[in-house]
Chimera marker file (.cmm) of the C-alpha trace (Angstrom):
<marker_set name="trace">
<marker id="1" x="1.405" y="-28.584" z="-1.357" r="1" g="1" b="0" radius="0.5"/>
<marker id="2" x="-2.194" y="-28.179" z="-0.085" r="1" g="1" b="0" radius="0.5"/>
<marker id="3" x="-1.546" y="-29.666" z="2.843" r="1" g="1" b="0" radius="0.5"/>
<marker id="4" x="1.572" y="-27.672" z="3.500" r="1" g="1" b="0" radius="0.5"/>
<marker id="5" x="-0.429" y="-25.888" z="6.882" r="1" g="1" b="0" radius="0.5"/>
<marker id="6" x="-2.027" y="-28.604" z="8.567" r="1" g="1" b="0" radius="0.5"/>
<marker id="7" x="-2.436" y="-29.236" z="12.104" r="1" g="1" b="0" radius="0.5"/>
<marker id="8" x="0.685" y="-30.940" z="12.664" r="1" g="1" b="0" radius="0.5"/>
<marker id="9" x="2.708" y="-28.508" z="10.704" r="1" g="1" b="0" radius="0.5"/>
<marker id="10" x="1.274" y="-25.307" z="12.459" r="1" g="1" b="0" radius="0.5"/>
<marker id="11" x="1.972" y="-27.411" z="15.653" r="1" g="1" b="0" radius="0.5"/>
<marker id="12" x="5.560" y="-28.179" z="15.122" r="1" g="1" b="0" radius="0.5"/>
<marker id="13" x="6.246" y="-24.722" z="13.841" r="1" g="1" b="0" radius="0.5"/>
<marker id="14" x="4.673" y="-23.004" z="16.841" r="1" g="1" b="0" radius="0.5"/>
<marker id="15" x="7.352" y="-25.477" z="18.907" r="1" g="1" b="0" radius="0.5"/>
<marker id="16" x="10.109" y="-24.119" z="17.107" r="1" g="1" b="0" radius="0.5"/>
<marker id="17" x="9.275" y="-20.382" z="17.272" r="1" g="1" b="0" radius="0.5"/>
<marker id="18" x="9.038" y="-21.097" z="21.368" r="1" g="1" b="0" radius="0.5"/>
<marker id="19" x="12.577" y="-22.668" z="21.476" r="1" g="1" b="0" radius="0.5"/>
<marker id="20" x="14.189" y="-19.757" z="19.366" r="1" g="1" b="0" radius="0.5"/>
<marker id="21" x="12.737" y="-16.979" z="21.016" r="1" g="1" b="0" radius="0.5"/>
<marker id="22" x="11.110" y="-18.767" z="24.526" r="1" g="1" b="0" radius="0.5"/>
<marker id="23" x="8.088" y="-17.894" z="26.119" r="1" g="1" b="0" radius="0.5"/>
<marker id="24" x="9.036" y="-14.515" z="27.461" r="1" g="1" b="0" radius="0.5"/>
<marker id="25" x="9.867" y="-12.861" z="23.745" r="1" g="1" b="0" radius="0.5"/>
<marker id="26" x="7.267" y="-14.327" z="22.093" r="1" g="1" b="0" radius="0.5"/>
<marker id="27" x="4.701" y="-11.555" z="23.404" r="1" g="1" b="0" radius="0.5"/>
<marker id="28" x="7.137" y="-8.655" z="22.670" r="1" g="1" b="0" radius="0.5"/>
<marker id="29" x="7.308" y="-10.082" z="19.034" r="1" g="1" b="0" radius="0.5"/>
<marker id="30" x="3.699" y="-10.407" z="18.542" r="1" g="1" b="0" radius="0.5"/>
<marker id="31" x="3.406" y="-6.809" z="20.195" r="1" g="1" b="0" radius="0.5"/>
<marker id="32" x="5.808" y="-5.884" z="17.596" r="1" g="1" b="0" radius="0.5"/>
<marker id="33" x="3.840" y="-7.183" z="14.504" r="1" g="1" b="0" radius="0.5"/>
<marker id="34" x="0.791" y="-5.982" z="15.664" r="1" g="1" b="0" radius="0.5"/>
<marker id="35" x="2.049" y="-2.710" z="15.822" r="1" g="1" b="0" radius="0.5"/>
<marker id="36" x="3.442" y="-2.978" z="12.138" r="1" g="1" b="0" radius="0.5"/>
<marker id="37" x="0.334" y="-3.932" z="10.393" r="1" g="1" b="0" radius="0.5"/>
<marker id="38" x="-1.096" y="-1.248" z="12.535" r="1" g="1" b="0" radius="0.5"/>
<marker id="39" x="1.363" y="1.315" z="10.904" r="1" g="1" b="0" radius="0.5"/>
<marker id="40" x="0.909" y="-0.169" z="7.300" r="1" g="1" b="0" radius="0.5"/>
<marker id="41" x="-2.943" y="-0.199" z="7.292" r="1" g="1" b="0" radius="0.5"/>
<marker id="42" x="-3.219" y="3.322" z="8.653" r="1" g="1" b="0" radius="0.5"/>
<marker id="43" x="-0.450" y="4.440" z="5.689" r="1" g="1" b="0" radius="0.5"/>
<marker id="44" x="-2.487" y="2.333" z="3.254" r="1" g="1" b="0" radius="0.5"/>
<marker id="45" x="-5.947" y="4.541" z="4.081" r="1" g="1" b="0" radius="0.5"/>
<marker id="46" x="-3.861" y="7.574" z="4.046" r="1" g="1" b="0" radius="0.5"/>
<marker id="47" x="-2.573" y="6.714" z="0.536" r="1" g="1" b="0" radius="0.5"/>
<marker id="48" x="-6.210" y="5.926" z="-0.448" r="1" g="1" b="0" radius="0.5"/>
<marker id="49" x="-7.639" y="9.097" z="0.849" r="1" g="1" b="0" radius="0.5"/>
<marker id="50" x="-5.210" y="11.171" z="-0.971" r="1" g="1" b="0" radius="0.5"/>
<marker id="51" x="-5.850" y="9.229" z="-3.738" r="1" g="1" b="0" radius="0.5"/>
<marker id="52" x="-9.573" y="10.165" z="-3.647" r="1" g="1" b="0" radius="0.5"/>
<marker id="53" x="-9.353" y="13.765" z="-2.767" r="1" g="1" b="0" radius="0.5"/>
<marker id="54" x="-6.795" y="14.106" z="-5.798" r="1" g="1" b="0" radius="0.5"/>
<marker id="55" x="-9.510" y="12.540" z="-8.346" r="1" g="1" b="0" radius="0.5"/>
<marker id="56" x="-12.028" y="14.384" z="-6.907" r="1" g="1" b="0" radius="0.5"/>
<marker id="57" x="-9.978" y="18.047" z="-7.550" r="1" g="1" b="0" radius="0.5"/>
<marker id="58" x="-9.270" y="16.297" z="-10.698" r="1" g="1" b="0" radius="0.5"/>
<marker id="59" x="-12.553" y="17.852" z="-12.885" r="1" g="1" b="0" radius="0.5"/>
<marker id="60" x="-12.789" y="21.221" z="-11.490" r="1" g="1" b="0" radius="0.5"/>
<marker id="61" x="-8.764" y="22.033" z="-12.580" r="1" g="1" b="0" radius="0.5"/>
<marker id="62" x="-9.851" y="20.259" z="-16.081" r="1" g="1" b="0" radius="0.5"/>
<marker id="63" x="-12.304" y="22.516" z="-16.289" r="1" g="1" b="0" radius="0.5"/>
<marker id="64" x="-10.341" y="25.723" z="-15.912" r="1" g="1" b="0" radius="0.5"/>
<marker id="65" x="-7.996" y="24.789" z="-18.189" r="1" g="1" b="0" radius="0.5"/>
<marker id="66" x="-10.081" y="23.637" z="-20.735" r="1" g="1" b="0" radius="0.5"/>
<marker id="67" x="-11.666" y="27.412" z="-20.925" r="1" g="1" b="0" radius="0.5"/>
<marker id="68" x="-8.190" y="29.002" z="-22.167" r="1" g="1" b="0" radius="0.5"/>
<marker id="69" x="-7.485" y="28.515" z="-25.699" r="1" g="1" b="0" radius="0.5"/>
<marker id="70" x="-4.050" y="27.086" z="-26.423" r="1" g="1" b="0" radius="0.5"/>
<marker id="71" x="-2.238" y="27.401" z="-29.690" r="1" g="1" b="0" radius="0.5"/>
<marker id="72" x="-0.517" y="24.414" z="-31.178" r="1" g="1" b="0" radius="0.5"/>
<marker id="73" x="2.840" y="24.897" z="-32.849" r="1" g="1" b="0" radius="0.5"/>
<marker id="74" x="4.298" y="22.265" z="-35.368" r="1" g="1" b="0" radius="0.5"/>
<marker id="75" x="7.137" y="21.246" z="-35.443" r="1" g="1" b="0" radius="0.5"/>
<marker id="76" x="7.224" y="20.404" z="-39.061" r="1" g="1" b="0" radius="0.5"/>
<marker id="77" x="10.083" y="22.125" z="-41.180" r="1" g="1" b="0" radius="0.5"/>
<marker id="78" x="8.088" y="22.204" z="-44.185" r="1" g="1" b="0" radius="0.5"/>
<marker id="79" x="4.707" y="24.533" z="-42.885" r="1" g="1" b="0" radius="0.5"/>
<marker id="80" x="5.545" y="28.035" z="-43.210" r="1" g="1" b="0" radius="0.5"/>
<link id1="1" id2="2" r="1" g="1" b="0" radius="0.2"/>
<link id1="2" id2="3" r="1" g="1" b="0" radius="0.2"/>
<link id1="3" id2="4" r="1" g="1" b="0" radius="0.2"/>
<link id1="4" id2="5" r="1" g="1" b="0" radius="0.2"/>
<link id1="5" id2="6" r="1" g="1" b="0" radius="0.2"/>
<link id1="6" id2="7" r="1" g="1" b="0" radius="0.2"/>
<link id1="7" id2="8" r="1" g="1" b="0" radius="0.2"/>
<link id1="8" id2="9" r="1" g="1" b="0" radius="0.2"/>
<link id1="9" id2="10" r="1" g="1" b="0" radius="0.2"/>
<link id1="10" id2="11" r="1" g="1" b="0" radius="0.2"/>
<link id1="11" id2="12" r="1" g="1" b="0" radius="0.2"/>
<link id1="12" id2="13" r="1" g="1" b="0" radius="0.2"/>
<link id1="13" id2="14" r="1" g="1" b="0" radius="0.2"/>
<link id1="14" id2="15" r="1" g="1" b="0" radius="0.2"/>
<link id1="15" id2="16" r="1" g="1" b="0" radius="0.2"/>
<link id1="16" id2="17" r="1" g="1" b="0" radius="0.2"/>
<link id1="17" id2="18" r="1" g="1" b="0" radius="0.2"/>
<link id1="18" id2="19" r="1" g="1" b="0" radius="0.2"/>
<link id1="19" id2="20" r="1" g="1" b="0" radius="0.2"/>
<link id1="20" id2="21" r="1" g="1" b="0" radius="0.2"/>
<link id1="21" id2="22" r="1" g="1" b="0" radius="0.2"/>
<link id1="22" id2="23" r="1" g="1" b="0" radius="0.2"/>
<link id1="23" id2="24" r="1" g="1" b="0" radius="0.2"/>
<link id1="24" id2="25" r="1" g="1" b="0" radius="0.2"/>
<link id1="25" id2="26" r="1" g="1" b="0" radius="0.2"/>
<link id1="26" id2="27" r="1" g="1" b="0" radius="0.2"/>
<link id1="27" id2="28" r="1" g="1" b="0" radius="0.2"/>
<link id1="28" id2="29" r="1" g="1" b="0" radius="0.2"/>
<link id1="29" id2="30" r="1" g="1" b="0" radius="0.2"/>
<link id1="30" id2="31" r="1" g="1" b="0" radius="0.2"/>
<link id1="31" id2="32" r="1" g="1" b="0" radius="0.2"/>
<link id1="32" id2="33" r="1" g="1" b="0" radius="0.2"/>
<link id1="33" id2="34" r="1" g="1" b="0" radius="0.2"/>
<link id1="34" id2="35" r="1" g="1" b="0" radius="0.2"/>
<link id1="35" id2="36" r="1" g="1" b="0" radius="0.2"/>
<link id1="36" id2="37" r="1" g="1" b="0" radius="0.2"/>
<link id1="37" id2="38" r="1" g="1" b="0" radius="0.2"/>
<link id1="38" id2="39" r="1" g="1" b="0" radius="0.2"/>
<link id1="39" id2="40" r="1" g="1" b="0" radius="0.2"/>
<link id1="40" id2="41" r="1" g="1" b="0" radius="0.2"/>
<link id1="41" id2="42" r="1" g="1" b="0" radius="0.2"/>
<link id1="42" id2="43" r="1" g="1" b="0" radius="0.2"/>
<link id1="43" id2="44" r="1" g="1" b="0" radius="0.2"/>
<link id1="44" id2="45" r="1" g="1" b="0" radius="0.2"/>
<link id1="45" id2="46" r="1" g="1" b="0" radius="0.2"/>
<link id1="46" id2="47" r="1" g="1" b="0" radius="0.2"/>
<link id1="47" id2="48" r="1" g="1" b="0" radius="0.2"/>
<link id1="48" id2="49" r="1" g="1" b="0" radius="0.2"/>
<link id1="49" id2="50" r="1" g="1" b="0" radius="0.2"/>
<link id1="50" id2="51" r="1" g="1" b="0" radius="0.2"/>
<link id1="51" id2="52" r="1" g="1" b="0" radius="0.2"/>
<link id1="52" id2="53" r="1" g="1" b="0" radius="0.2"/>
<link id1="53" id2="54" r="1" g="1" b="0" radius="0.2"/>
<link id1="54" id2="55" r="1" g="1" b="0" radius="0.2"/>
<link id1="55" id2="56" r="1" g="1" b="0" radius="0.2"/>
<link id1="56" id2="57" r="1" g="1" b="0" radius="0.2"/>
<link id1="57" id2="58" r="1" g="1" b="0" radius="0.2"/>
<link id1="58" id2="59" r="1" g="1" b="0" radius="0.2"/>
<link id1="59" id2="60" r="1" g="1" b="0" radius="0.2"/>
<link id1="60" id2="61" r="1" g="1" b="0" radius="0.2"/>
<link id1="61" id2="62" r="1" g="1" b="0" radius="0.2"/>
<link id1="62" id2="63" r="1" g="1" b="0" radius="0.2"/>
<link id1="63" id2="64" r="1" g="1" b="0" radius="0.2"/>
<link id1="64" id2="65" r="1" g="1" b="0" radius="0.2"/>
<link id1="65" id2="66" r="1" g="1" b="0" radius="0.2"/>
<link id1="66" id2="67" r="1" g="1" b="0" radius="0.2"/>
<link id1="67" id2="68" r="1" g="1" b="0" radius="0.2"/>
<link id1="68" id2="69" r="1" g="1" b="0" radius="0.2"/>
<link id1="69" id2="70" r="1" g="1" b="0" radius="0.2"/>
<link id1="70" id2="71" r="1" g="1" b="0" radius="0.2"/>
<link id1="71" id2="72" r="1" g="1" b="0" radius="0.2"/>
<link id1="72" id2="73" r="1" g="1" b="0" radius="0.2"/>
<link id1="73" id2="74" r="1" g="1" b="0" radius="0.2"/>
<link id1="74" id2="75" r="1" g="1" b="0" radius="0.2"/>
<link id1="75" id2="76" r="1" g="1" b="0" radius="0.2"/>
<link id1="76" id2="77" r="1" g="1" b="0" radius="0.2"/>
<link id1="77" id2="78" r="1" g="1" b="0" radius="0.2"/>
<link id1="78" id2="79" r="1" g="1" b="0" radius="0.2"/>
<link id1="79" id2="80" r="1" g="1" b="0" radius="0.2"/>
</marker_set>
């Protein structure tokens, strides 16, 4: 299984990919790709940024919160 991409493989399945599609697609498909990992990087950094700037607003709201006392109310039948 190592040897699964070796030169001869990569070869004969670059000779395939040019009979399917021929030498006038194959640019319009690579165009294509490029374009999607394009897309999904930029959406990755834009999850990652939102990401940060929520744990970054994440102490200052603990903080507020933390400054109102809150009550706890059981929920055991037998405390009166």
């Amino acid at each position: 299984m190592g040897d699964l991409f070796s030169g001869p493989h990569i070869i004969l399945i670059a000779l395939v990919v040019l009979l399917l599609f021929g030498g006038k697609k194959i640019p319009e498909l690579m165009r294509g790709l490029g374009r999607g990992i394009r897309e999904f990087k930029d959406a990755k950094d834009n999850v990652r940024r939102e990401i940060e700037d929520h744990v970054q607003d994440e102490p200052v709201s603990k903080a507020n919160s933390t400054s109102t006392p809150t009550k706890q109310i059981s929920s055991d039948s037998s405390v009166r």
